[in-house]
C-alpha beads as a LAMMPS data file, in Angstrom:
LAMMPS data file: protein, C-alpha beads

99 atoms
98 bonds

1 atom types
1 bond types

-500.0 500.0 xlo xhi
-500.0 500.0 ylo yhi
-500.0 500.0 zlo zhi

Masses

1 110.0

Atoms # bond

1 1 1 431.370 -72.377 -144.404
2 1 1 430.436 -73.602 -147.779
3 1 1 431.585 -71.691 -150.931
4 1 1 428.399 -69.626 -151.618
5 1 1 428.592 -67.897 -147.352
6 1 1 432.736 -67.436 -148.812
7 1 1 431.451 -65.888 -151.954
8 1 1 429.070 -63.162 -150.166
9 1 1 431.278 -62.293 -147.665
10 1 1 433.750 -61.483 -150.115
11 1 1 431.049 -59.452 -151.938
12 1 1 430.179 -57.739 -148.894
13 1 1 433.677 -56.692 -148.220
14 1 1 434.184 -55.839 -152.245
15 1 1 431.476 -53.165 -151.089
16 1 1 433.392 -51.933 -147.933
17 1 1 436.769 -51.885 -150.055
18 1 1 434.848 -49.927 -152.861
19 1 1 433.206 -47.342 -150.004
20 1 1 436.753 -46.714 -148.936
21 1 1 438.512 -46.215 -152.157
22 1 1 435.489 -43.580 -153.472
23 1 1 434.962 -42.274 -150.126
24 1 1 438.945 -41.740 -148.930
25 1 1 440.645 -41.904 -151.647
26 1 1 443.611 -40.570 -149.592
27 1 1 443.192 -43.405 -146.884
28 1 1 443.526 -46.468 -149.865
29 1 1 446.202 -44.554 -151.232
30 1 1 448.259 -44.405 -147.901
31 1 1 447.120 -48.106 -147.607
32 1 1 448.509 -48.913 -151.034
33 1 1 451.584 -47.162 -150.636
34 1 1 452.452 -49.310 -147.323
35 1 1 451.306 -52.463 -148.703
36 1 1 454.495 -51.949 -151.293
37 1 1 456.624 -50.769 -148.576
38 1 1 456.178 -53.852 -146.693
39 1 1 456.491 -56.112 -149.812
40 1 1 460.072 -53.622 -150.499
41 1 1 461.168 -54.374 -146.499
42 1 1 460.752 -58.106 -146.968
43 1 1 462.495 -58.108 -150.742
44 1 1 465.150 -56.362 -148.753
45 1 1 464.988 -59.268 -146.050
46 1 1 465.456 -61.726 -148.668
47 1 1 468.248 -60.619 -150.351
48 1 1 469.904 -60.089 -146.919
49 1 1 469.125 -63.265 -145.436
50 1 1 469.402 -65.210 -149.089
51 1 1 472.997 -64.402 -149.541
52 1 1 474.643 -65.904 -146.982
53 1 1 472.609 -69.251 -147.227
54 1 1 474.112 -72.154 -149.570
55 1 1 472.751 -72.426 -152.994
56 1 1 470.923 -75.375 -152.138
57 1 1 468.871 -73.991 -149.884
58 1 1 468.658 -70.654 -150.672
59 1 1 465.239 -71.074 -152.674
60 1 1 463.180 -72.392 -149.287
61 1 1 464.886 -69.423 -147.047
62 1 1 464.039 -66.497 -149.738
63 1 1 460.390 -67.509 -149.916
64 1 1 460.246 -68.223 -146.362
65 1 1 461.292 -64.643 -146.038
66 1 1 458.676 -63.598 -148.857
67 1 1 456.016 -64.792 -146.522
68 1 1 457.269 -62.580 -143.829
69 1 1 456.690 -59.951 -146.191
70 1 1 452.824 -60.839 -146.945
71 1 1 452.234 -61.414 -143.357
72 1 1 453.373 -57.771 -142.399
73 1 1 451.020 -56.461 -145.644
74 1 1 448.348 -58.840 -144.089
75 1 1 448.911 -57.708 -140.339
76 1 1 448.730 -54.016 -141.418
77 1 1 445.656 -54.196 -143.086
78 1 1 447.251 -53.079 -146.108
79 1 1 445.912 -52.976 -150.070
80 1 1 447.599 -54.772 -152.662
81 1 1 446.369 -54.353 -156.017
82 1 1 446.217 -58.988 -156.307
83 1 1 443.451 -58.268 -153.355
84 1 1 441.975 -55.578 -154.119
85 1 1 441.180 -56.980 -157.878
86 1 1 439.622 -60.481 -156.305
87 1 1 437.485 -58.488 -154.272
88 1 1 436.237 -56.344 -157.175
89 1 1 435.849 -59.111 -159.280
90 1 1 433.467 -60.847 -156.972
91 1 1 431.585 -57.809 -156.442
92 1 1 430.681 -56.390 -160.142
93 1 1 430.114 -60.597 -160.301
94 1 1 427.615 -60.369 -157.596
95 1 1 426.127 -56.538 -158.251
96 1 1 427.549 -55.289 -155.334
97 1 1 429.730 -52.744 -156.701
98 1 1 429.285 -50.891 -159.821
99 1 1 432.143 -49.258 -161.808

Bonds

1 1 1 2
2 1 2 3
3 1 3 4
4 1 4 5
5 1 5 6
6 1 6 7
7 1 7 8
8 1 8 9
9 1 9 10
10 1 10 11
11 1 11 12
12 1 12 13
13 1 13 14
14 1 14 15
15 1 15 16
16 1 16 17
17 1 17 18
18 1 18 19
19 1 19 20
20 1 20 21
21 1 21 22
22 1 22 23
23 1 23 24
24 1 24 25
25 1 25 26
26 1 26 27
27 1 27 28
28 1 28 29
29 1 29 30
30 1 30 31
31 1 31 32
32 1 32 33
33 1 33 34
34 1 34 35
35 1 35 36
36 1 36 37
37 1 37 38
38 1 38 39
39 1 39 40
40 1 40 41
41 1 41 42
42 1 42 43
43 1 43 44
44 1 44 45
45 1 45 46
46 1 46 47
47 1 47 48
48 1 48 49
49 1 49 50
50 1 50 51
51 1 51 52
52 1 52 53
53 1 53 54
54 1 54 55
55 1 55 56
56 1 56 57
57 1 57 58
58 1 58 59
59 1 59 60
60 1 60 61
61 1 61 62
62 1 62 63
63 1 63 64
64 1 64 65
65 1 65 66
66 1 66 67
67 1 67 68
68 1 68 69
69 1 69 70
70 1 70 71
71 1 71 72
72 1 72 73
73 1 73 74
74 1 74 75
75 1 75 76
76 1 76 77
77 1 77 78
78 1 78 79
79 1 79 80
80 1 80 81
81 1 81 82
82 1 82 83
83 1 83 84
84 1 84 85
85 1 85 86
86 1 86 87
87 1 87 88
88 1 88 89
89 1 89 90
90 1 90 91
91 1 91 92
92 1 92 93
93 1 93 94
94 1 94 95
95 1 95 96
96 1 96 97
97 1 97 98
98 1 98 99
């Protein structure tokens, strides 16, 4: 897959994403509002996890742990605003979606 199929299918899925958010608005919102539930669960995992870990090590387990949190958002199929915005971006780039 070379970077101009990675580009298109992006754009093509900046069109699905912007059918969904003008479509069922309700639907992205529920999405959104999980995506920083998940991202809440796993800043509650690392502070659980990170504070009985030495100091030395306590970077690599917390962001270990913060990964847990993305895959969950990822897993769900939920939308945070960092994704949403590349897909956007790539579609007004590539006239796919309109403001």
């Amino acid at each position: 897959m070379n970077s101009s199929d990675t580009v298109s299918s992006f754009a093509t899925l900046a069109a699905e994403k912007d059918n969904t958010s003008r479509n069922e608005p309700a639907s992205f919102l529920v999405l959104a509002f999980l995506a920083g539930a998940y991202i809440g669960f796993g800043i509650l995992l690392i502070f659980s996890v990170g504070q009985g870990v030495p100091a030395g090590t306590r970077p690599l387990v917390m962001g270990a742990c913060f990964g847990i949190a993305l895959t969950l958002v990822i897993f769900a199929g939920a939308e945070l605003f960092t994704g949403h915005t590349m897909y956007m971006t790539l579609g007004l780039l590539t006239g796919t979606t309109s403001t």
